[in-house]
C-alpha positions as CSV (number, residue, x, y, z in Angstrom):
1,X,-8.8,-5.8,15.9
2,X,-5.6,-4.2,16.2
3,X,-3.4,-2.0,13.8
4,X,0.3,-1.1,14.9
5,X,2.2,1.8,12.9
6,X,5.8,2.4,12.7
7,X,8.5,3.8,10.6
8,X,8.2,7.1,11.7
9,X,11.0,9.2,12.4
10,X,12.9,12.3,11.7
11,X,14.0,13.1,8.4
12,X,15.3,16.3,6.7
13,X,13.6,17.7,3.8
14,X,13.5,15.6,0.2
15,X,14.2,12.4,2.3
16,X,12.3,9.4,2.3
17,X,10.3,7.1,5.0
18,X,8.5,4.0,4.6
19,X,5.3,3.5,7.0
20,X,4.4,0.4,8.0
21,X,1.0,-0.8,9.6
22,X,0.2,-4.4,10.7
23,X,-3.4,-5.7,11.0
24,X,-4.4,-8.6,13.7
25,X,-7.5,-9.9,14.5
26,X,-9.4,-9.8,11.9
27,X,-9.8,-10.7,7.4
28,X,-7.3,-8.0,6.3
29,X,-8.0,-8.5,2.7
30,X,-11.3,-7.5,2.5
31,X,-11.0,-4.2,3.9
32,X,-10.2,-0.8,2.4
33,X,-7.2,0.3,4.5
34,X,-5.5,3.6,4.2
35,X,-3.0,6.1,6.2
36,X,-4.3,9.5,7.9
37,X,-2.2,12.4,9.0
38,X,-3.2,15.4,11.8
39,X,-1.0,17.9,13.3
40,X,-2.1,19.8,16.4
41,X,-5.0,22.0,16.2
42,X,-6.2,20.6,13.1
43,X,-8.6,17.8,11.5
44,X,-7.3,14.3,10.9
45,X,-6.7,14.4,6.9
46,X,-6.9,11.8,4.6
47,X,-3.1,10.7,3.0
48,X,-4.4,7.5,0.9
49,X,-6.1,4.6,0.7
50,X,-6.1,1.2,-1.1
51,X,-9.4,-0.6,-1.9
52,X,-9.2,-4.5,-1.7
53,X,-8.7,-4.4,-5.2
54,X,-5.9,-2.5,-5.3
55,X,-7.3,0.5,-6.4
56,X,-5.6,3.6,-4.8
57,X,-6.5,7.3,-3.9
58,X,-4.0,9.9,-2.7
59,X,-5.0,13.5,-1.3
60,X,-3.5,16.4,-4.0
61,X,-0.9,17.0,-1.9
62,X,1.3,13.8,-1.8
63,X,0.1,12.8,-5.5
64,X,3.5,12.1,-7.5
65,X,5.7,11.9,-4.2
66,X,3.9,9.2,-1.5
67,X,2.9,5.7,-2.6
68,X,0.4,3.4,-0.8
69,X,0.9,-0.9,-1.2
70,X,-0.4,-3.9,0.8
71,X,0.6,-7.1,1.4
72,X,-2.2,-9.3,2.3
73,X,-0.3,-12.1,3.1
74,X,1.6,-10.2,5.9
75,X,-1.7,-8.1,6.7
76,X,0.2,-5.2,6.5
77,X,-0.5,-1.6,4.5
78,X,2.9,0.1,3.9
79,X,3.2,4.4,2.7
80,X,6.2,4.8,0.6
81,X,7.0,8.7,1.4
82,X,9.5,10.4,-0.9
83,X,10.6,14.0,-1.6
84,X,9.1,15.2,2.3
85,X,8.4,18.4,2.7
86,X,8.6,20.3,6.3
87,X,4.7,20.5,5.3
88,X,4.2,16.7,5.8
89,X,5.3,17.0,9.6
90,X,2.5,15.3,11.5
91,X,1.0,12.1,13.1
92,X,0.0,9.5,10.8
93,X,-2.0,7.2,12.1
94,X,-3.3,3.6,9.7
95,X,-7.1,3.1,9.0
96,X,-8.8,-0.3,8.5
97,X,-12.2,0.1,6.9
98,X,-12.5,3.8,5.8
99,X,-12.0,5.0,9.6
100,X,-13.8,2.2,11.3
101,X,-10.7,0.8,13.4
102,X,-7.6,3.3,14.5
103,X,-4.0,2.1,14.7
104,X,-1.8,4.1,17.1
105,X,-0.2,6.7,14.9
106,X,3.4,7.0,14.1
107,X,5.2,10.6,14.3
108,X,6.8,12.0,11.1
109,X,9.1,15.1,11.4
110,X,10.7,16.6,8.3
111,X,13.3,19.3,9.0
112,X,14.0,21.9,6.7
């Protein structure tokens, strides 16, 4: 199983960036997928997932601002990310199956 990221970048406060994560090797549309952030010294958190159903979850702290999709004919999970905040600077890194397989991680930098 692999998952690439990308779409990360460097954007300035109340910009937007659209993540991107492609699945391989394995039925994508079965799995809960969902996007993960850490920054150094601190615990991978959860940014939100989407069940196979659809059904989506976001941490408090993106509610209202980040939106989570999939396309399951391209086996890919996408993170629409609007209004950033300095706050959101971190890795983000794509889960398949609630943390059971690891894409690379894609670097998001918000300037302020």
């Amino acid at each position: 199983v692999q998952l690439q990221a990308s779409g990360g970048g460097l954007v300035q406060a109340g910009g937007s960036l659209r993540l991107s994560c492609k699945v391989r090797g394995t039925n994508f549309s079965i799995y809960t997928v969902g996007w993960y952030r850490q920054t150094p010294g601190k615990q991978r958190e959860l940014v939100a997932t989407i069940s196979s159903g659809g059904a989506t979850n976001y941490a408090d702290s993106v509610k209202g601002r980040f939106t989570i999709s999939r396309d399951n004919a391209r086996r890919t999970v996408y993170l629409q990310m609007n209004s950033l905040k300095p706050e959101d600077t971190a890795a983000y890194y794509c889960s398949l199956g609630s943390g059971q397989y690891w894409g690379q991680g894609t670097l998001v930098t918000v300037s302020s």
